[in-house]
N, CA, C and O atoms as a GROMACS GRO file, in nm:
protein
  580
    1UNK      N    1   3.908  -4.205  14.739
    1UNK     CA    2   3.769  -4.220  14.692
    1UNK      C    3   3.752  -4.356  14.621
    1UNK      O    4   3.826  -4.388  14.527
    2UNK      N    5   3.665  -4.423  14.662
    2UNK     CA    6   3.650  -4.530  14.619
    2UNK      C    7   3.596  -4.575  14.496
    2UNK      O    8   3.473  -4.573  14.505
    3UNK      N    9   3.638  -4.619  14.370
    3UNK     CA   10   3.600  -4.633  14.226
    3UNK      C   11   3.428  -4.684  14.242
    3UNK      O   12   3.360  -4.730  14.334
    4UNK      N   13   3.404  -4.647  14.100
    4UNK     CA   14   3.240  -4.742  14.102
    4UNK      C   15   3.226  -4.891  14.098
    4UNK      O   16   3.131  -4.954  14.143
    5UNK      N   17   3.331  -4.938  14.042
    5UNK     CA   18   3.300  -5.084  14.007
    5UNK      C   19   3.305  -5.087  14.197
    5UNK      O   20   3.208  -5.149  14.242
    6UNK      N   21   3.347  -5.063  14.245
    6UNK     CA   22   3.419  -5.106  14.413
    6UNK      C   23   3.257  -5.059  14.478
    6UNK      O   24   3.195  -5.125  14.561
    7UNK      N   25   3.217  -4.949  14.426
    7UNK     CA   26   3.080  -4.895  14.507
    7UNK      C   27   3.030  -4.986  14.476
    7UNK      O   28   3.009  -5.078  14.556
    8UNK      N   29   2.993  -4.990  14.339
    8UNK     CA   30   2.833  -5.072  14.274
    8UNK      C   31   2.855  -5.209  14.322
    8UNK      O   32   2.755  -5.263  14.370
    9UNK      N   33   2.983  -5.291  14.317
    9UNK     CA   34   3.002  -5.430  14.396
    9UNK      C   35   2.952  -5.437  14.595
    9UNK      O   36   2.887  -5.520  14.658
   10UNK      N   37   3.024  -5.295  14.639
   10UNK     CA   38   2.974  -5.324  14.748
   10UNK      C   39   2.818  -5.290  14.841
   10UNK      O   40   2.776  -5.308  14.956
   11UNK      N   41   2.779  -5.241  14.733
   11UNK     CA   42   2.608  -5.230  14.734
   11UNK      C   43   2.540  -5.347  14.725
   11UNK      O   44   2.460  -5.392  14.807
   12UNK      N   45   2.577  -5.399  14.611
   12UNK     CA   46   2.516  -5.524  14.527
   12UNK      C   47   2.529  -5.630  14.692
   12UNK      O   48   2.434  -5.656  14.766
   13UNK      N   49   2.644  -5.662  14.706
   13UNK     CA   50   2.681  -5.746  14.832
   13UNK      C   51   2.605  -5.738  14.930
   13UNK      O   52   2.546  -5.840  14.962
   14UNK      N   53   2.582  -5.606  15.011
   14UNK     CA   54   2.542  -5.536  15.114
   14UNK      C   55   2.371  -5.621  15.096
   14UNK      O   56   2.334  -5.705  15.178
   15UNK      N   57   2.298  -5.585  14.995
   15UNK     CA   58   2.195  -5.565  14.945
   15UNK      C   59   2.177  -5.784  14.964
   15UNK      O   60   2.129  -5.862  15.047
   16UNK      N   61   2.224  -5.792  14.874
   16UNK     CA   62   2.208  -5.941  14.872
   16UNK      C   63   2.230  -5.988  15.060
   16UNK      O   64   2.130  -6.017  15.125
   17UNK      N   65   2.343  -5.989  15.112
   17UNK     CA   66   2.327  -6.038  15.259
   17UNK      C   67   2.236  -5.987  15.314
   17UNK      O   68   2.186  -6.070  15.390
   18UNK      N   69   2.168  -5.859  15.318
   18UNK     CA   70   2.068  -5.842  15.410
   18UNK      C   71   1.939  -5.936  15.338
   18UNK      O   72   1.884  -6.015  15.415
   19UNK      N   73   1.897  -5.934  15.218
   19UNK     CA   74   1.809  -6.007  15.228
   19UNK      C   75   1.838  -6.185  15.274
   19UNK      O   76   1.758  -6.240  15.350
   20UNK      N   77   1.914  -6.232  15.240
   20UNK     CA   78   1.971  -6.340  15.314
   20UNK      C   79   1.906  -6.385  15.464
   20UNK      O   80   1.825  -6.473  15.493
   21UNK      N   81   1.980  -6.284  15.544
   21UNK     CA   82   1.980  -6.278  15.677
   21UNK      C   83   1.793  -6.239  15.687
   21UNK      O   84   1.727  -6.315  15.758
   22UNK      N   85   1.727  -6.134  15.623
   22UNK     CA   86   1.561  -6.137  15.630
   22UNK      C   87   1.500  -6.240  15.622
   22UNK      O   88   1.422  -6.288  15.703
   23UNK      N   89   1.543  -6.291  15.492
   23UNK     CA   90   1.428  -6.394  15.411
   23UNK      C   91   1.540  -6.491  15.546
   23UNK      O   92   1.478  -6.466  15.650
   24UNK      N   93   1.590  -6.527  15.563
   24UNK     CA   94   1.639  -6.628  15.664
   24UNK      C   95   1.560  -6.645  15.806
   24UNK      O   96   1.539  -6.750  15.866
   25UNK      N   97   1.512  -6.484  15.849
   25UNK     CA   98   1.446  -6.518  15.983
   25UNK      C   99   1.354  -6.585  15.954
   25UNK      O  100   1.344  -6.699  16.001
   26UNK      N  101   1.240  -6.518  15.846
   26UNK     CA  102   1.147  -6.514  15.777
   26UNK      C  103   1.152  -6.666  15.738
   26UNK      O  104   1.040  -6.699  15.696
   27UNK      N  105   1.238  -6.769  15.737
   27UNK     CA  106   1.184  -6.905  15.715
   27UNK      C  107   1.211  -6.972  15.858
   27UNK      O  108   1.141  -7.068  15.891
   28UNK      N  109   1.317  -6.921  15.950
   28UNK     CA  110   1.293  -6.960  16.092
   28UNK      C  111   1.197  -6.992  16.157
   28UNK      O  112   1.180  -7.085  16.236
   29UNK      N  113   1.100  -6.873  16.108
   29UNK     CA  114   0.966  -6.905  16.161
   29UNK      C  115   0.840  -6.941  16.069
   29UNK      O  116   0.723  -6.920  16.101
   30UNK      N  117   0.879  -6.993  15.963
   30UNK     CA  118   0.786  -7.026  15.856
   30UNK      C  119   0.764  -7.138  15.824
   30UNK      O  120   0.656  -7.197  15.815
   31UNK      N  121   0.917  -7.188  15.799
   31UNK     CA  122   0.950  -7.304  15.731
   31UNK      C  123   0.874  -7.476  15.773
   31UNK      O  124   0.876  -7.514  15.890
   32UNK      N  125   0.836  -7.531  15.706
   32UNK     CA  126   0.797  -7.647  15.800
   32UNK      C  127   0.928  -7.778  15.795
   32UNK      O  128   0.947  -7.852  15.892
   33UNK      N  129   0.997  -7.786  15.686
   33UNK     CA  130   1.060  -7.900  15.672
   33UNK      C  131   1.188  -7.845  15.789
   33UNK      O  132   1.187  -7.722  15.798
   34UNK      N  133   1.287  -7.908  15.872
   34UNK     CA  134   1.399  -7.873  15.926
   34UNK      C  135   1.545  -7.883  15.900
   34UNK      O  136   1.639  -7.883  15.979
   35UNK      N  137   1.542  -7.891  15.741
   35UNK     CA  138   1.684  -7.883  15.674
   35UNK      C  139   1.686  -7.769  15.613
   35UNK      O  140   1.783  -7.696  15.591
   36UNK      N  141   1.529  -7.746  15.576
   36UNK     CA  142   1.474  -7.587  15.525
   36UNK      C  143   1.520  -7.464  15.653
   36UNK      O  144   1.574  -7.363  15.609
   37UNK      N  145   1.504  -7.469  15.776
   37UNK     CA  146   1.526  -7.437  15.879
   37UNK      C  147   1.683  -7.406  15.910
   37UNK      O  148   1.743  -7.298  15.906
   38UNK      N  149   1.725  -7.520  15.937
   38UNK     CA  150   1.838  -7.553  15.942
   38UNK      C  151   1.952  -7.459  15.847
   38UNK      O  152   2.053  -7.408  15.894
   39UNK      N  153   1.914  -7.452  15.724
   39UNK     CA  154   1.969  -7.370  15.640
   39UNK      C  155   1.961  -7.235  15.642
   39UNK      O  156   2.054  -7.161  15.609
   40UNK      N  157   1.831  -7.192  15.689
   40UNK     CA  158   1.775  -7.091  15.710
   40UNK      C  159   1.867  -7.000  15.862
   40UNK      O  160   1.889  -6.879  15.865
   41UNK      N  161   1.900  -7.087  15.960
   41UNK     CA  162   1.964  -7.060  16.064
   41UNK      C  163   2.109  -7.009  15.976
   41UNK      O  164   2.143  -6.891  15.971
   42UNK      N  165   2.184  -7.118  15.912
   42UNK     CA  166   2.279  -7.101  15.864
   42UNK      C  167   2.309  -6.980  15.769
   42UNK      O  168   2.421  -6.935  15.744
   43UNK      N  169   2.198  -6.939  15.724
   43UNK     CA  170   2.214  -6.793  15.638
   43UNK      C  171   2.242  -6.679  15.760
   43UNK      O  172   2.351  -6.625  15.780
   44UNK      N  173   2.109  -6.652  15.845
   44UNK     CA  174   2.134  -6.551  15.934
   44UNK      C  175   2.267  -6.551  16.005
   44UNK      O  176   2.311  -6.451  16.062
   45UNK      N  177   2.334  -6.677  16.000
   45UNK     CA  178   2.452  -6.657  16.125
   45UNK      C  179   2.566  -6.618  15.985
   45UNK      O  180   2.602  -6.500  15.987
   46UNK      N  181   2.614  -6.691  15.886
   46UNK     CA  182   2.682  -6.695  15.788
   46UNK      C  183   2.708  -6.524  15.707
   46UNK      O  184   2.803  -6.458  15.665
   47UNK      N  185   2.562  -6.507  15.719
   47UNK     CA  186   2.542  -6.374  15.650
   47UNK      C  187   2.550  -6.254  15.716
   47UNK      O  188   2.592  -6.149  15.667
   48UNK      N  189   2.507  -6.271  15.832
   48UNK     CA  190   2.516  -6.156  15.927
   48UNK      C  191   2.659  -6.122  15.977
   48UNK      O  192   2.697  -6.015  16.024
   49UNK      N  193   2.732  -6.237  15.956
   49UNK     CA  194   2.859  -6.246  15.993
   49UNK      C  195   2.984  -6.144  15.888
   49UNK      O  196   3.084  -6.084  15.929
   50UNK      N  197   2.935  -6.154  15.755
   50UNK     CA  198   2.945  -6.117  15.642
   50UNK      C  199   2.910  -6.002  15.609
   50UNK      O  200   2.978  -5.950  15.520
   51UNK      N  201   2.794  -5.921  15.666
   51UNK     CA  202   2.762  -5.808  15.644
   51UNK      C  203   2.833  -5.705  15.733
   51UNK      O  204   2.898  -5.602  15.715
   52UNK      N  205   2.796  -5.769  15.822
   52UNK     CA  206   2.916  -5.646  15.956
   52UNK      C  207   3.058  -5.636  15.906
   52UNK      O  208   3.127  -5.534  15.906
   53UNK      N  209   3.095  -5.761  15.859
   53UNK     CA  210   3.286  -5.721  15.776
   53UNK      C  211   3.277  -5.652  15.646
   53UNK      O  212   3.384  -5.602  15.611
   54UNK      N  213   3.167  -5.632  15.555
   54UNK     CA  214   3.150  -5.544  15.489
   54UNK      C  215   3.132  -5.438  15.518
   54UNK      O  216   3.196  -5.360  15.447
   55UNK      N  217   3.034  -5.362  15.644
   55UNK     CA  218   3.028  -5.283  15.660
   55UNK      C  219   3.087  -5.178  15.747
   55UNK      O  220   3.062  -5.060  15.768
   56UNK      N  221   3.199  -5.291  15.804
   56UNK     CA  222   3.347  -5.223  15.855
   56UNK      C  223   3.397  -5.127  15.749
   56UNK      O  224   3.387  -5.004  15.746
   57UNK      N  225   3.471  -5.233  15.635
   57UNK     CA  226   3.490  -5.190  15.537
   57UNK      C  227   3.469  -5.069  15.443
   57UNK      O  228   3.544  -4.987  15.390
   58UNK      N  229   3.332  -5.092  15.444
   58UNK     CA  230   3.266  -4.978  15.348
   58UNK      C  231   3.250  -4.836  15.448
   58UNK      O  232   3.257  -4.730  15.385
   59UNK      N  233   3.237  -4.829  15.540
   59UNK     CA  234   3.255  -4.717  15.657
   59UNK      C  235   3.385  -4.673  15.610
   59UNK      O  236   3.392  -4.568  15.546
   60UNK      N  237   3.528  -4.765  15.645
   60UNK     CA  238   3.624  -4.686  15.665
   60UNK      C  239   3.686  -4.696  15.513
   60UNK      O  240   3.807  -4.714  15.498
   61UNK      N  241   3.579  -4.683  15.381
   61UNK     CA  242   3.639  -4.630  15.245
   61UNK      C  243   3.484  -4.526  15.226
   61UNK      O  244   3.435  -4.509  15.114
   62UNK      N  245   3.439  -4.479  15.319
   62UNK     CA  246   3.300  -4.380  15.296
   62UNK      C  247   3.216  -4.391  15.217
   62UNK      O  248   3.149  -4.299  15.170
   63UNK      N  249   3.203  -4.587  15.177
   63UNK     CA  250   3.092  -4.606  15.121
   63UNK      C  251   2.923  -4.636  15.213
   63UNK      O  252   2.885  -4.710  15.305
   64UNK      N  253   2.878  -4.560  15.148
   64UNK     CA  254   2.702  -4.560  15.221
   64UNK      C  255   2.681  -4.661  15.185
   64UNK      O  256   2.697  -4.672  15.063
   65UNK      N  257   2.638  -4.781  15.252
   65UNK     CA  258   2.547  -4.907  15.209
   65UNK      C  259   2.411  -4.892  15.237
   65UNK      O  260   2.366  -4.841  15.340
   66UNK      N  261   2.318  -4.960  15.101
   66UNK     CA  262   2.225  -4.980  15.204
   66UNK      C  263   2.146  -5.057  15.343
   66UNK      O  264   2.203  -5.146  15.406
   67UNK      N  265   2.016  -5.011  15.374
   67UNK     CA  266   2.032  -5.033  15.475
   67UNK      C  267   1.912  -5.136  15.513
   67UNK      O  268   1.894  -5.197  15.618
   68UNK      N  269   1.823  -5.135  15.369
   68UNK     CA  270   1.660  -5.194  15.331
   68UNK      C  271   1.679  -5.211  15.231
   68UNK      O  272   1.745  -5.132  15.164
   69UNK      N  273   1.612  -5.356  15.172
   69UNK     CA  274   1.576  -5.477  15.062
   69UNK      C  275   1.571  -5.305  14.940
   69UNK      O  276   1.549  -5.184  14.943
   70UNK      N  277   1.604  -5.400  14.866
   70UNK     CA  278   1.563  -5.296  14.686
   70UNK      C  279   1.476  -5.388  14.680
   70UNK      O  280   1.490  -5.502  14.722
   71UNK      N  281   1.352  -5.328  14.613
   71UNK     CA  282   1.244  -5.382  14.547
   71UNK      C  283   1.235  -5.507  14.502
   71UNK      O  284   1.171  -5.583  14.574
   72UNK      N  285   1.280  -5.550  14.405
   72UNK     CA  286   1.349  -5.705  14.391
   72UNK      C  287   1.367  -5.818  14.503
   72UNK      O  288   1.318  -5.930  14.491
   73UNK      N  289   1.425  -5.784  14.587
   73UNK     CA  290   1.450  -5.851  14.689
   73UNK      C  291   1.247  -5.845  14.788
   73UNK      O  292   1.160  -5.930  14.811
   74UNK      N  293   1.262  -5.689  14.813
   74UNK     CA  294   1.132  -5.695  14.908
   74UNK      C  295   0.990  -5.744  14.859
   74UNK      O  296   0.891  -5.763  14.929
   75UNK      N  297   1.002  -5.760  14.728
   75UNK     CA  298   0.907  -5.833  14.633
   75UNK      C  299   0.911  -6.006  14.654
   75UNK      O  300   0.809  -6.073  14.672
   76UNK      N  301   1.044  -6.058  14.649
   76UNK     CA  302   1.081  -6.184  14.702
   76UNK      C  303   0.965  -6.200  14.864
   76UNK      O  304   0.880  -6.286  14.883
   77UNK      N  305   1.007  -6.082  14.959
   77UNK     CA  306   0.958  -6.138  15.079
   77UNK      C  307   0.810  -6.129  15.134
   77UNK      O  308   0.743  -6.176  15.226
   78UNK      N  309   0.796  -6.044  15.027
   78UNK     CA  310   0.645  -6.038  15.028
   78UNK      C  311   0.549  -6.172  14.975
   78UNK      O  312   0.437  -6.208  15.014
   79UNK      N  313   0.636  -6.229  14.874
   79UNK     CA  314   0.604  -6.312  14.813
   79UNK      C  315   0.594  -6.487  14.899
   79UNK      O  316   0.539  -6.596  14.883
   80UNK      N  317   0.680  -6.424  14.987
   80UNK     CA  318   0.705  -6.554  15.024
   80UNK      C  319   0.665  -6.591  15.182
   80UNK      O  320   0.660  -6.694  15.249
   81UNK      N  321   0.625  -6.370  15.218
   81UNK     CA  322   0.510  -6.382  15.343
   81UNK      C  323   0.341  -6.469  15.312
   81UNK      O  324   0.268  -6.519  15.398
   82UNK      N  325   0.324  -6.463  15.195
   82UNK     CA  326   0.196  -6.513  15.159
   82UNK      C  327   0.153  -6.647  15.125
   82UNK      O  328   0.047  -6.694  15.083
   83UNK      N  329   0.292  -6.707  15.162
   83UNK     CA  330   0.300  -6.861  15.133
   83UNK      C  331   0.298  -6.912  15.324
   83UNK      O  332   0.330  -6.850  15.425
   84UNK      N  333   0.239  -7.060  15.298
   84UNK     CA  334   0.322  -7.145  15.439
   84UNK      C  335   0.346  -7.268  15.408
   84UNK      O  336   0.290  -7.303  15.304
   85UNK      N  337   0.413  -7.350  15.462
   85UNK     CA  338   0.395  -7.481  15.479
   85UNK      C  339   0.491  -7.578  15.369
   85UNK      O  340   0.608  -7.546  15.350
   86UNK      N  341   0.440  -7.676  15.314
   86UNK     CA  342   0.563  -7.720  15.182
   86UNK      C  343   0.596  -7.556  15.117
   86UNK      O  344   0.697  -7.491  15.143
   87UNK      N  345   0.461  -7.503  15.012
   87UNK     CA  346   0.443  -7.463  14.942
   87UNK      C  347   0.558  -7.298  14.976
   87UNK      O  348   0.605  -7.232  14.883
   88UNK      N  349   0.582  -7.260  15.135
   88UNK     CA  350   0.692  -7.197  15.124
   88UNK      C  351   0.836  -7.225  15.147
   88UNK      O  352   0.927  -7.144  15.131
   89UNK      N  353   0.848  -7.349  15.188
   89UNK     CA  354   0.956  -7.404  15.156
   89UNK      C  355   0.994  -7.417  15.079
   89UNK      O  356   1.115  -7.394  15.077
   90UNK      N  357   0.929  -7.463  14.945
   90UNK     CA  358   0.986  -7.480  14.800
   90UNK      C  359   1.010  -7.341  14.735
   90UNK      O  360   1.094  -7.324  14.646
   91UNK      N  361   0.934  -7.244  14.782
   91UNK     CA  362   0.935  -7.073  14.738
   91UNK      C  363   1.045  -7.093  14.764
   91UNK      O  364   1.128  -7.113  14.675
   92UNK      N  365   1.081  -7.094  14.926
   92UNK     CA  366   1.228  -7.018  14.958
   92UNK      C  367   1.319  -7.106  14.943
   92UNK      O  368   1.419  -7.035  14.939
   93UNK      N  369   1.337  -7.162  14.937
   93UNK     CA  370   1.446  -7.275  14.862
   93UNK      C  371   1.516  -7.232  14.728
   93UNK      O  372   1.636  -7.208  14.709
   94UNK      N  373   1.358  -7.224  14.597
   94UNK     CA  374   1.401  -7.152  14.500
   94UNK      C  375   1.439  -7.030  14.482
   94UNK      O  376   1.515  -7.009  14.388
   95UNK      N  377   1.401  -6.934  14.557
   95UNK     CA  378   1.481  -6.781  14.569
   95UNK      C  379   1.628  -6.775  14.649
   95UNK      O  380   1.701  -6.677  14.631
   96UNK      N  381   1.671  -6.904  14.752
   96UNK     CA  382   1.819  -6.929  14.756
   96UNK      C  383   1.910  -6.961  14.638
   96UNK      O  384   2.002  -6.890  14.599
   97UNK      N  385   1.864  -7.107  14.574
   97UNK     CA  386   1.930  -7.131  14.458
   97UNK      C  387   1.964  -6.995  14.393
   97UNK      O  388   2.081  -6.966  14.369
   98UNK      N  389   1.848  -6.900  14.361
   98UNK     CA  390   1.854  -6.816  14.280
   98UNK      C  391   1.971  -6.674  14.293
   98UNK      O  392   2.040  -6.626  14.203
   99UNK      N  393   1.964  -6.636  14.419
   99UNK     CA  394   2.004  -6.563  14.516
   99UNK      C  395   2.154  -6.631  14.522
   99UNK      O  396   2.250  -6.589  14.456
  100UNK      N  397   2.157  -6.730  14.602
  100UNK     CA  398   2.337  -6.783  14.584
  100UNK      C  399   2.397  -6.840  14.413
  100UNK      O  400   2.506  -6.892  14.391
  101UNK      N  401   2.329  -6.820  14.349
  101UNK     CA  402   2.415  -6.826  14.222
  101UNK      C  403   2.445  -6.704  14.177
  101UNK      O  404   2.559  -6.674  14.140
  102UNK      N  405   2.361  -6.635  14.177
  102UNK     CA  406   2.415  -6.484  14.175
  102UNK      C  407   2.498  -6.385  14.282
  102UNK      O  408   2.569  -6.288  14.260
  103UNK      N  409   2.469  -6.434  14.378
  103UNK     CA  410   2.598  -6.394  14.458
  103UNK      C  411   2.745  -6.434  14.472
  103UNK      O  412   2.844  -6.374  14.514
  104UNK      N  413   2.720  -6.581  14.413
  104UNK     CA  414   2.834  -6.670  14.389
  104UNK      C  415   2.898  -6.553  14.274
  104UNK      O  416   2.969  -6.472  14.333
  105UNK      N  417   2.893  -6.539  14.188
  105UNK     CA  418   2.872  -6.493  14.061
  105UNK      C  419   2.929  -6.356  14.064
  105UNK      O  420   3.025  -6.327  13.992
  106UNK      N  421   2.845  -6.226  14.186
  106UNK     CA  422   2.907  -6.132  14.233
  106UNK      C  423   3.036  -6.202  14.286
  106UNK      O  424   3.138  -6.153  14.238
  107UNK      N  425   3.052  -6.281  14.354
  107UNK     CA  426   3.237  -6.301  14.474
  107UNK      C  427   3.318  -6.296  14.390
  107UNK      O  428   3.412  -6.217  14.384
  108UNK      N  429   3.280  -6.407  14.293
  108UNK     CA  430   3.381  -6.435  14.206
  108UNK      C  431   3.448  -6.343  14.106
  108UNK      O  432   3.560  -6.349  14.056
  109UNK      N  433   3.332  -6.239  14.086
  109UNK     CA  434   3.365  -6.148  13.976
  109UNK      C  435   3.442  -6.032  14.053
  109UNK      O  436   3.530  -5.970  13.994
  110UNK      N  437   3.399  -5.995  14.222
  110UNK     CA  438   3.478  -5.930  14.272
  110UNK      C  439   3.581  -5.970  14.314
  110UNK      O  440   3.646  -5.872  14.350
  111UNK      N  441   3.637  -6.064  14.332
  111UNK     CA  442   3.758  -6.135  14.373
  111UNK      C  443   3.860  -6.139  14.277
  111UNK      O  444   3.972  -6.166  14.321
  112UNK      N  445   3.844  -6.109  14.099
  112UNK     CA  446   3.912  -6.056  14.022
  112UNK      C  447   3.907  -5.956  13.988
  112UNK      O  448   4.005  -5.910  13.929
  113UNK      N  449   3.797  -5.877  14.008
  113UNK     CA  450   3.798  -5.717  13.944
  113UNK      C  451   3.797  -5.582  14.041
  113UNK      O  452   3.823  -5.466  14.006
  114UNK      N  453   3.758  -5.635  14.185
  114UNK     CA  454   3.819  -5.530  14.290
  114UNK      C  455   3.910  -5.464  14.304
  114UNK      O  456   3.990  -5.515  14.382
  115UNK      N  457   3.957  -5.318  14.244
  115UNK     CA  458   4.016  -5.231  14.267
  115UNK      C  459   4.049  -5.203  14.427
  115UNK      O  460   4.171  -5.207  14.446
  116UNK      N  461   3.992  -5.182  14.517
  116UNK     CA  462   4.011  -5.182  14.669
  116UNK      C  463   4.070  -5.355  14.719
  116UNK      O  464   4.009  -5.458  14.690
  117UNK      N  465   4.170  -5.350  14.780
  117UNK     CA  466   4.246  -5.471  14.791
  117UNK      C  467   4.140  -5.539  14.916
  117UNK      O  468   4.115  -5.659  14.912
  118UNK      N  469   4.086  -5.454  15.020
  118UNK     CA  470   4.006  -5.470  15.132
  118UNK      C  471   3.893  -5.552  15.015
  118UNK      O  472   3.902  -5.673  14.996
  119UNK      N  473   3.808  -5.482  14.956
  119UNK     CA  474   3.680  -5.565  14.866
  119UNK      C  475   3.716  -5.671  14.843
  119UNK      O  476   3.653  -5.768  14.884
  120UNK      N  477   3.844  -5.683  14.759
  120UNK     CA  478   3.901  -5.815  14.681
  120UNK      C  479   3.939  -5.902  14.754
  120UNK      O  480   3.979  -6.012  14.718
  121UNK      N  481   3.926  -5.841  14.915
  121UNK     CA  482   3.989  -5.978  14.982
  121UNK      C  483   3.851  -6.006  15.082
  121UNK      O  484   3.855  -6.102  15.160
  122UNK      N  485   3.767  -5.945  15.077
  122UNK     CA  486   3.637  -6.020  15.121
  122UNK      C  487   3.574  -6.063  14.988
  122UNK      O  488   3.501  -6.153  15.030
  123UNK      N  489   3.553  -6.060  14.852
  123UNK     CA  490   3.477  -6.126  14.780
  123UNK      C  491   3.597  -6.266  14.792
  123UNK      O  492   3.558  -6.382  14.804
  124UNK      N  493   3.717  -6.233  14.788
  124UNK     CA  494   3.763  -6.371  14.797
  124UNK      C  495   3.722  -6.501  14.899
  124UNK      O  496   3.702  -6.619  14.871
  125UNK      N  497   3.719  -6.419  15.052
  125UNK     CA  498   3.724  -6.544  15.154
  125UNK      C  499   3.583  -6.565  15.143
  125UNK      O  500   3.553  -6.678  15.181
  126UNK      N  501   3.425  -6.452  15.079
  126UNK     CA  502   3.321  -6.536  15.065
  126UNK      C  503   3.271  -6.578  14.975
  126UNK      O  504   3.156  -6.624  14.973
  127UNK      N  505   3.370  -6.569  14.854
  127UNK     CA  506   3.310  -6.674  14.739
  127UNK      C  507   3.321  -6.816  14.807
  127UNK      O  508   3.209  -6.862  14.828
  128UNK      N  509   3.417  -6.892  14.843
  128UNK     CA  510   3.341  -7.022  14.901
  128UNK      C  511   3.263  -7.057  14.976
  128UNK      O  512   3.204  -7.165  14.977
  129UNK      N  513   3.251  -6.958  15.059
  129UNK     CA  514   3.132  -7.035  15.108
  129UNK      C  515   3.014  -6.991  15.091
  129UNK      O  516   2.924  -7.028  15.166
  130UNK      N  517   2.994  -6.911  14.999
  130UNK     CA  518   2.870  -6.872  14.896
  130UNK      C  519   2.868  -7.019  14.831
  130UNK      O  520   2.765  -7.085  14.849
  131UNK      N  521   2.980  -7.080  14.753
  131UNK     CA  522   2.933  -7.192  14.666
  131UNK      C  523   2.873  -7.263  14.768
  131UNK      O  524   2.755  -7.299  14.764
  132UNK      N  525   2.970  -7.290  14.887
  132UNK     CA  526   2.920  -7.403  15.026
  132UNK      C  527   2.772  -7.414  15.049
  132UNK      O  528   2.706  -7.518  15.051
  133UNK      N  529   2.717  -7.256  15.071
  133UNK     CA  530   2.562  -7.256  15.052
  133UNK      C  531   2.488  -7.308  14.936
  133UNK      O  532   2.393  -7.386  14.937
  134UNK      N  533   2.554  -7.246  14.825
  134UNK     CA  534   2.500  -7.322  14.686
  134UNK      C  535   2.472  -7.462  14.702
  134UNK      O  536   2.370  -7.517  14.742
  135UNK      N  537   2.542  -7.491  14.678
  135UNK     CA  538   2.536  -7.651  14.688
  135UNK      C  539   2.446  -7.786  14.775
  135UNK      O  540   2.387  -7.893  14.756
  136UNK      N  541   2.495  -7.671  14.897
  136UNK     CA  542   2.344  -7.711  14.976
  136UNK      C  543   2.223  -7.686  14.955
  136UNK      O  544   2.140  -7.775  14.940
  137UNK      N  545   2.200  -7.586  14.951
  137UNK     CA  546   2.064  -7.518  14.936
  137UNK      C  547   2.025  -7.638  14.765
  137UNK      O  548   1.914  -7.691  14.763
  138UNK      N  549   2.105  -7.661  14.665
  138UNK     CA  550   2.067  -7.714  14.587
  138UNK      C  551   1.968  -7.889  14.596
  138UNK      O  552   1.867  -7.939  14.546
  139UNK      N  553   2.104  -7.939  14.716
  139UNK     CA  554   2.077  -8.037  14.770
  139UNK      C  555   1.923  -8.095  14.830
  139UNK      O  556   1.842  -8.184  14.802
  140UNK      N  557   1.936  -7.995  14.918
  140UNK     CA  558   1.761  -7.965  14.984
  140UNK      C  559   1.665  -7.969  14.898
  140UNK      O  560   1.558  -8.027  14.917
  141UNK      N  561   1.706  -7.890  14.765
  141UNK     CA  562   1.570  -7.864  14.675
  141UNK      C  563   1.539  -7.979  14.607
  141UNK      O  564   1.424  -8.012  14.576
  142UNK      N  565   1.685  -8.067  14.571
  142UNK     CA  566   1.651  -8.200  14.516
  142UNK      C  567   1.539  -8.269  14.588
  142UNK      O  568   1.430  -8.307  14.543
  143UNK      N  569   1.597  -8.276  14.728
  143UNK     CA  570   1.482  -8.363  14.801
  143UNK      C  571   1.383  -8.304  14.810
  143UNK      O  572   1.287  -8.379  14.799
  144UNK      N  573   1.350  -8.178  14.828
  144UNK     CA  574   1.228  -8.140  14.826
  144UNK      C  575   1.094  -8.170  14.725
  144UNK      O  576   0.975  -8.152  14.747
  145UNK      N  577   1.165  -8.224  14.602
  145UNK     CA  578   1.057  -8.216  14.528
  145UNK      C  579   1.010  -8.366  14.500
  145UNK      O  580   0.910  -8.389  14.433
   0.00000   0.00000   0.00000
C-alpha cells in the first residue's frame, strides 16, 4: 500500500502534467507569438510523455490518479480561454513560470522524500527537465514584455 506522502505527490504530479499538456493545446491554437507556440508544442510532447510513465506507475502501486484539471488549474484555462492574441500569450507564459516553479519544487521535493523507489526515480529524471522548461519559459517572458 502505498504511503500518503507517495499518494498526495503522485496526484499533485498527475494533476500538474495534465494541465500542462491542456493549457499546451490550448496555446497551439491560440498563441500568436511562435516561441509561445513552440513551447507550447514542447509541453504537450514533454508532458504527455511524463504522464503515461506516471501512470504506469501509479496503476501498478493502485494509485487512482486524476483524470480532470482541480479547480485551480481549470480556473487557469478558463481564464486564459477568454484571452487572444499578445494579451494571451503573456497570460500563458505567466501561468508556466508559475506552474514550472512549482512543479520544479514538487520533483525536487519528491526526489528526496519518495518513499516508493519507482516515484523517487521519476521525480528524479523529471526534475531537470522541469528546470529545462523553467528556464525557458522564463526566457520567452523576458522577451515578451
Amino acid at each position: 500500500v502505498p504511503n500518503a506522502g507517495d499518494t498526495t505527490f503522485a496526484t499533485e504530479a498527475a494533476i500538474s502534467g495534465l494541465a500542462e499538456v491542456e493549457l499546451g493545446q490550448l496555446a497551439l491554437e491560440k498563441a500568436d507569438e511562435q516561441q509561445v507556440k513552440d513551447f507550447a508544442d514542447m509541453m504537450v510532447k514533454d508532458h504527455g510523455k511524463a504522464n503515461e510513465e506516471l501512470q504506469k506507475i501509479a496503476s501498478d502501486k493502485k494509485i487512482m490518479l486524476p483524470t480532470a484539471l482541480d479547480l485551480k488549474h481549470a480556473n487557469i484555462r478558463d481564464d486564459l480561454l477568454s484571452k487572444s492574441g499578445a494579451e494571451f500569450d503573456k497570460a500563458y507564459v505567466a501561468a508556466m513560470v508559475d506552474g514550472h516553479e512549482k512543479t520544479y519544487a514538487l520533483m525536487q521535493e519528491g526526489a528526496k522524500n519518495m518513499v516508493d523507489e519507482q516515484l523517487r526515480a521519476f521525480a528524479e529524471k523529471t526534475a531537470p527537465i522541469v528546470k529545462v522548461h523553467l528556464e525557458r519559459i522564463k526566457a520567452i517572458q523576458a522577451q515578451l514584455k
